[in-house]
RODOFI-899602 format. One record per residue (C-alpha): x, y, z. Coordinates in Angstrom, 3 decimals, padded with zeros to 6 digits. Example, Ala and Ser with C-alpha at 12.3 -4.5 7.8 and 13.67 -1.06 7.14 Angstrom:
BEGIN
      east     north        up
   012.300  -004.500   007.800
   013.670  -001.060   007.140
***
This chain:
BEGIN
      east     north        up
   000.000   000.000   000.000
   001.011   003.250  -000.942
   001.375   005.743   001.952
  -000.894   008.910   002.010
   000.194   011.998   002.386
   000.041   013.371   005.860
  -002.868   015.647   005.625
  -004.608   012.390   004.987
  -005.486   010.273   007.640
  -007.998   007.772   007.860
  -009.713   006.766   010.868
  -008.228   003.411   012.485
  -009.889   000.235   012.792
  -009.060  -000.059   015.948
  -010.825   003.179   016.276
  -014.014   003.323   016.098
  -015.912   006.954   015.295
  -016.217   008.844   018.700
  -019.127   010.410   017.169
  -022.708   008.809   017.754
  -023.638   006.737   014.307
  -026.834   007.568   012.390
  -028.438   004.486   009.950
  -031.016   006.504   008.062
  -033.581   003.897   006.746
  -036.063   005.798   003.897
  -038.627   004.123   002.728
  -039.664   005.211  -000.927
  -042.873   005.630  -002.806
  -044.503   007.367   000.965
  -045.211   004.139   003.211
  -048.966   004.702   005.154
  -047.944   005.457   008.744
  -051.414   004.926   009.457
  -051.320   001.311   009.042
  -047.867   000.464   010.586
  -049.095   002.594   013.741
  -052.434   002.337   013.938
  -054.408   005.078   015.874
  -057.221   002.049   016.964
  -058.039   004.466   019.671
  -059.710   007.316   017.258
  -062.834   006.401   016.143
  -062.889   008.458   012.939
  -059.492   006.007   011.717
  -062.449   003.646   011.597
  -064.931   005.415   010.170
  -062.964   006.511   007.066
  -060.543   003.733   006.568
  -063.357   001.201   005.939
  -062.163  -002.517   005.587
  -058.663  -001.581   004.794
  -058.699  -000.672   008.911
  -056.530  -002.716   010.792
  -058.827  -003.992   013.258
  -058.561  -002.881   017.137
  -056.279  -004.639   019.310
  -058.221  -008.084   020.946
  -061.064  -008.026   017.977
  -058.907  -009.929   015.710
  -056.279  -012.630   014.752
  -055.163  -009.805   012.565
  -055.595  -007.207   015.001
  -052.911  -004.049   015.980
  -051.020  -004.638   018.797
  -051.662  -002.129   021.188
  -049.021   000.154   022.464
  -050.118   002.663   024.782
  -054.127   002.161   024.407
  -054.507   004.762   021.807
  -051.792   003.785   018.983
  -050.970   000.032   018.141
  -048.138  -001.944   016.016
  -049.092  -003.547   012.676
  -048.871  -007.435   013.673
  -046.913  -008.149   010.677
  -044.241  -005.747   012.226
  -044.167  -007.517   015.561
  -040.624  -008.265   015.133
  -040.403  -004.873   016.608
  -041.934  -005.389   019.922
  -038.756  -006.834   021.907
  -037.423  -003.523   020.854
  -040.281  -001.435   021.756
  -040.708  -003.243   025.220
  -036.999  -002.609   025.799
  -037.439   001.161   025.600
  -035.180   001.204   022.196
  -038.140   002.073   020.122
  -039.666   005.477   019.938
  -042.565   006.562   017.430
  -043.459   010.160   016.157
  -046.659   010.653   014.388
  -048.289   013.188   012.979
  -044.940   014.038   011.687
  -043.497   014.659   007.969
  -042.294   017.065   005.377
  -044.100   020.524   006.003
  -044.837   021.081   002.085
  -048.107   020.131  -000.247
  -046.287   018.456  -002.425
  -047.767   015.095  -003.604
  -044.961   014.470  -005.979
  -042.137   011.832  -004.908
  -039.467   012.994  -006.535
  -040.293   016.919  -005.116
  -041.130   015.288  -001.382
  -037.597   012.587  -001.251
  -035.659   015.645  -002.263
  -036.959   018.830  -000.265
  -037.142   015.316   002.847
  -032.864   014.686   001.996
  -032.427   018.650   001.158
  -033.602   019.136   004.492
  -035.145   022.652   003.288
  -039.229   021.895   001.970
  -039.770   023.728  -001.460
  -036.548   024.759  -002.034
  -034.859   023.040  -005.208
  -031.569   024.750  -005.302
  -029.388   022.747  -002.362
  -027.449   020.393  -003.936
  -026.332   018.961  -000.793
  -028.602   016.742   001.222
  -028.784   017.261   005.825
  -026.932   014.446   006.718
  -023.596   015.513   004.648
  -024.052   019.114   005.865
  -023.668   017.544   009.382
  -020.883   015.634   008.515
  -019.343   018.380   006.933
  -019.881   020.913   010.187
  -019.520   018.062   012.680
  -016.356   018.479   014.830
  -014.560   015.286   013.290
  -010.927   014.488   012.687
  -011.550   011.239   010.750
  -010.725   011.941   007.073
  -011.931   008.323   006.529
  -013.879   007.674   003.151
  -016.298   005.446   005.245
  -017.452   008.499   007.471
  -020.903   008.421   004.929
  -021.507   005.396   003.351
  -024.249   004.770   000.937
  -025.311   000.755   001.107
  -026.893  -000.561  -002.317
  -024.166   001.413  -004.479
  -026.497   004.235  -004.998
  -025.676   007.622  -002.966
  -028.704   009.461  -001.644
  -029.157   012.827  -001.702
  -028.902   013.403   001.886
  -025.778   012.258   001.677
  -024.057   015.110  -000.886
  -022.029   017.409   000.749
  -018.950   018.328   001.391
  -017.014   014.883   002.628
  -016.409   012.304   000.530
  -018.655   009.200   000.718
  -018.301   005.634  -000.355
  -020.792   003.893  -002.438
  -021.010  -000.291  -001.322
  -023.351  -002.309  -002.842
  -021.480  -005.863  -001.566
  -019.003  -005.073   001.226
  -017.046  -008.384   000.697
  -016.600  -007.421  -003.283
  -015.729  -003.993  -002.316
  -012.377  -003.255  -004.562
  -011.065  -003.463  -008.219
  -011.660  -006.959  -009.786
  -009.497  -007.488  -013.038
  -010.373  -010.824  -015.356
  -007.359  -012.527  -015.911
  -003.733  -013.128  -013.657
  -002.142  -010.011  -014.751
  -005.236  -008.297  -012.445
  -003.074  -007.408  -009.769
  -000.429  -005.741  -011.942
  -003.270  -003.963  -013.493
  -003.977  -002.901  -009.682
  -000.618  -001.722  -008.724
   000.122   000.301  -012.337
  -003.429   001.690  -011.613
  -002.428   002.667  -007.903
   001.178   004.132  -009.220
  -001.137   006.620  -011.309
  -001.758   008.714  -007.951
   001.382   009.228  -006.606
   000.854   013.408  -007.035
   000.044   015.671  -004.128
  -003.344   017.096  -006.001
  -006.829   016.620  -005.193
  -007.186   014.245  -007.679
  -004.022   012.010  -006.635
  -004.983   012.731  -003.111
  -008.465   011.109  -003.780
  -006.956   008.382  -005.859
  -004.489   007.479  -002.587
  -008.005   007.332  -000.861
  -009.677   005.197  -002.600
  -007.038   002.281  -002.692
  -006.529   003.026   001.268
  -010.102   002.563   001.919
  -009.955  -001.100  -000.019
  -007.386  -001.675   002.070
  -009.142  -000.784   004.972
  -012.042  -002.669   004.242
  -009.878  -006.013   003.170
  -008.275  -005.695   006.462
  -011.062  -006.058   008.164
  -012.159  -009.404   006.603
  -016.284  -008.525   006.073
  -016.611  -011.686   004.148
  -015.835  -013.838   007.687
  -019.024  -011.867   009.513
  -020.902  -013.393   012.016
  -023.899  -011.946   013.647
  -023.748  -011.574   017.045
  -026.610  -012.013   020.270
  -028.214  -014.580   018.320
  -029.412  -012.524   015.517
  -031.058  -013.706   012.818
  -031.292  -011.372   009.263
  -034.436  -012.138   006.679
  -033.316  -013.738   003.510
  -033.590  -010.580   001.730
  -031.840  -007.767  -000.111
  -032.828  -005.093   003.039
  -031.748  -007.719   005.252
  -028.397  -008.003   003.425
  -028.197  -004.320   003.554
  -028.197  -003.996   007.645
  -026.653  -006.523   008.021
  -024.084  -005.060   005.726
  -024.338  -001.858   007.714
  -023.810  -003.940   011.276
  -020.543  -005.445   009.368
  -019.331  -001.735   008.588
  -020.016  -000.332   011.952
  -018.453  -003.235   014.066
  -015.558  -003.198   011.691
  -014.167   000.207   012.949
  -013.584   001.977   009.921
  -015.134   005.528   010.459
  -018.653   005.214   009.401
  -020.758   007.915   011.074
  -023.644   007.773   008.994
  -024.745   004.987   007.059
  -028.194   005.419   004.143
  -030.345   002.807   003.134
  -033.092   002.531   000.912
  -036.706   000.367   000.872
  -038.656   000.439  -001.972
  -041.853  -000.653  -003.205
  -044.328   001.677  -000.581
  -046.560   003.556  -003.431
  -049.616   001.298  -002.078
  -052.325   003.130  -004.518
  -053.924  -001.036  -004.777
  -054.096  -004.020  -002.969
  -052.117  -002.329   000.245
  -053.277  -005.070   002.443
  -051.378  -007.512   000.562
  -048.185  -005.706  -000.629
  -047.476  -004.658   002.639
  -047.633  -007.907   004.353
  -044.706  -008.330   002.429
  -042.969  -005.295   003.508
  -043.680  -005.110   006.939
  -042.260  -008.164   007.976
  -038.755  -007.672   005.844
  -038.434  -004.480   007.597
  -039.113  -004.917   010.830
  -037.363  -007.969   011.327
  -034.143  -006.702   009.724
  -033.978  -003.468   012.041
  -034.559  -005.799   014.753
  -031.823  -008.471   013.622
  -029.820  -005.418   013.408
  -030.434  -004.015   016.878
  -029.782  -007.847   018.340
  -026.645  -008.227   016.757
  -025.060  -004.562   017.375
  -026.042  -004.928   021.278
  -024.277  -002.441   023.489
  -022.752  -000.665   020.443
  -026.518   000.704   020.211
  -025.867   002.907   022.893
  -024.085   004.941   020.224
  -025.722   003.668   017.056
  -029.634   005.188   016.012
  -031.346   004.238   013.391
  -034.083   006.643   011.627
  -036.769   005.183   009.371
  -038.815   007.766   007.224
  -040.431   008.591   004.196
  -041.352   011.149   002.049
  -045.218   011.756   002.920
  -048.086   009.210   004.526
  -050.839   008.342   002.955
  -055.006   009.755   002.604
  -056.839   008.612   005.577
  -059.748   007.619   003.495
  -058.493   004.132   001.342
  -059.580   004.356  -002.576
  -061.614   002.175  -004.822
  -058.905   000.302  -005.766
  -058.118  -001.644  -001.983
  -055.268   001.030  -001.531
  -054.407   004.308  -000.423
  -053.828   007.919  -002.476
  -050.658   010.002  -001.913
  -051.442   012.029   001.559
  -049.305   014.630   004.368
  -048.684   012.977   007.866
  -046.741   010.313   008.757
  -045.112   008.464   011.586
  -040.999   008.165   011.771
  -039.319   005.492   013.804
  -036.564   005.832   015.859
  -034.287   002.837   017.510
  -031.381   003.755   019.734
  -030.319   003.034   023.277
  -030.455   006.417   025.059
  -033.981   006.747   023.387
  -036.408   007.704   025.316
  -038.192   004.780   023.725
  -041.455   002.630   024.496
  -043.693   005.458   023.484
  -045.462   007.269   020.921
  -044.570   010.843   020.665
  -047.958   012.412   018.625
  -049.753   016.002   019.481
  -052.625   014.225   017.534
  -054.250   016.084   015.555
  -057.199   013.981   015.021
  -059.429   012.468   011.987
  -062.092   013.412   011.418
  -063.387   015.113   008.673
  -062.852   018.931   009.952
  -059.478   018.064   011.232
  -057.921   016.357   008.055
  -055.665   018.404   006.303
  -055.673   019.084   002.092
  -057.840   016.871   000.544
  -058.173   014.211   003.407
  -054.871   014.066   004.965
  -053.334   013.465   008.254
  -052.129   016.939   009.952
  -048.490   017.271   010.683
  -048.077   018.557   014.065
  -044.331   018.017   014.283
  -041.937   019.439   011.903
  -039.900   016.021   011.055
  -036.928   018.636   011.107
  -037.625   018.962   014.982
  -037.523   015.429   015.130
  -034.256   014.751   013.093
  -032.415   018.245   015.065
  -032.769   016.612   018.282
  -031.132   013.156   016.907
  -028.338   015.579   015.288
  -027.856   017.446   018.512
  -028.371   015.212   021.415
  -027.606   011.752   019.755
  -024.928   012.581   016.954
  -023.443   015.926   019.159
  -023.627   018.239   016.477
  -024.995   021.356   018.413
  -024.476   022.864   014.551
  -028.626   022.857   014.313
  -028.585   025.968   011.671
  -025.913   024.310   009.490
  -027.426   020.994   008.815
  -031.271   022.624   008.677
  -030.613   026.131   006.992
  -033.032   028.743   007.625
  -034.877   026.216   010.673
  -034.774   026.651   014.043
  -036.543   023.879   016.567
  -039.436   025.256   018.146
  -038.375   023.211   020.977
  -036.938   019.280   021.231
  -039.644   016.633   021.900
  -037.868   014.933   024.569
  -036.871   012.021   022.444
  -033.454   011.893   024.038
***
């Protein structure tokens, strides 16, 4: 290995980040908050929902599980309930993206801009708080996108690594001349520019990784990870975290929540894949949760009311999940707003109440300690921190 020049220094892996870790978990196409916590204690969910209601906790096999006697889990997410009854889980609803916008692609990117119905930041909120986070890891891995794809809340400043398989994570040459390739290909960035200086970088972080022998990965605690390509993404991200190598914030993506038909059906699918791979994720990271938290969000909820077509139309409010020890967890967090007809918002949508920015400042601040709340949120100020931490 070539050695880097010394204003380059990459975090060691006997070093983990001294800096809390964020896993930021979206979940595109706006999954229905409204049916993963179910509000079984308002009437008017009922009354507009239909048969598409998840039924109230005790009526039903395929009844919610209640939480607090007002809000109750999905069963096909109870995966989640050893974490909620340890106090790891908190929920927020009534939360979301203050803008009108029923568009995806507008929602996701004001959501990762971290500034609603502004399209000129380029940047997303989790680099800017990487960027103005007091940090003296130049490590690549400090933002890693898993599934090879970087997010938008990502961009910024710092560099960030794109994995879609950690244990293939490298240059792969056909043929035996492949690591001569390799070496001529290293010898290419032996400068003192930016570009030679990122070059150095890149073949330092394969080291790094290769060092650290992902492919040999055993869950810990007993965990167990579904069979599936989220599940092989945290588990990827537990493999990254454990291995010491910088990461401070980690982005995943779920697909597949745009439930306009047949919602009962597609997301018995979903729930279960995602709620037992955060949970196979908190088992196997332990302790190291006391430092790790995981955020799960999308860009908007859904319409109260379900459609014609066994589904549910683009809507405002949502609920965002939060896992973490240091959480002040077994608890909804919700100034509900209510549903019925007069208290819907827009065309039949559930009111947001909490800015998700409020919800996201206090993770930055109190979790993550980076106090720099106007940096990472530009032109937002908190009216005041939930008491999630």
């Amino acid at each position: 290995m070539l050695a880097l020049p010394a204003s380059i220094k990459l975090a060691s892996a006997a070093e983990p980040s001294a800096n809390g870790v964020l896993v930021c978990v979206f979940l595109r196409g706006a999954a229905d908050g409204l049916h993963m916590t179910v509000p079984h204690g308002d009437k008017d969910y009922y009354a507009q929902r239909g048969e598409l209601a998840v039924p109230r906790p005790g009526s039903d096999p395929e009844a919610a599980i209640d939480l607090d006697g007002f809000f109750g889990l999905n069963p096909a997410m109870s995966a989640l309930l050893p974490v909620w009854e340890s106090g790891d889980l908190a929920i927020v609803h009534a939360t979301g993206l203050t803008s009108d916008s029923h568009s995806h692609f507008d929602a996701q990117n004001y959501m990762e801009s971290g500034k609603p119905d502004d399209k000129s930041l380029t940047n997303g909120w989790v680099g800017r708080h990487l960027s103005s986070n007091n940090s003296a890891s130049d490590s690549p891995f400090r933002g890693i996108a898993i599934g090879g794809k970087i997010q938008k809340s990502l961009r910024g400043e710092n560099s960030v690594s794109a994995i879609k398989d950690v244990s293939n994570y490298g240059i792969h040459v056909r043929g035996r001349n492949g690591d001569a390739f390799a070496a001529s290909l290293q010898a290419l960035y032996l400068g003192d520019q930016w570009l030679d200086n990122q070059g150095q970088l890149a073949f330092d972080s394969i080291d790094q990784l290769e060092a650290a022998n992902p492919a040999q990965y055993s869950a810990e605690n007993g965990a167990s990870y579904p069979d599936s390509p989220f599940g092989a993404n945290m588990l990827q991200a537990a493999q990254l975290i454990k291995a010491g190598v910088g990461a401070e914030a980690l982005c995943l993506d779920l697909g597949g929540w745009d439930t306009h038909a047949d919602q009962a059906n597609r997301l018995a699918e979903l729930l279960p894949d995602l709620s037992a791979s955060l949970a196979a994720f908190w088992q196997d990271l332990g302790e190291r949760m006391n430092s790790v938290t995981i955020v799960v969000m999308s860009e908007f909820g859904r319409r109260v009311a379900a459609n014609g077509s066994g589904g549910t139309d683009h809507g405002h409010g949502n609920a965002l999940y939060v896992i973490g020890k240091g959480i002040n967890g077994g608890q909804v967090f919700a100034d509900w707003p209510g549903l019925s007809e007069s208290q819907l918002s827009g065309p039949g949508d559930l009111a947001i109440t909490t800015d998700y920015r409020t919800v996201l400042a206090e993770i930055v601040d109190k979790r993550l300690g980076n106090p720099a709340i106007d940096q990472v949120f530009p032109d937002f100020t908190p009216p005041g921190y939930i008491g999630l931490v």
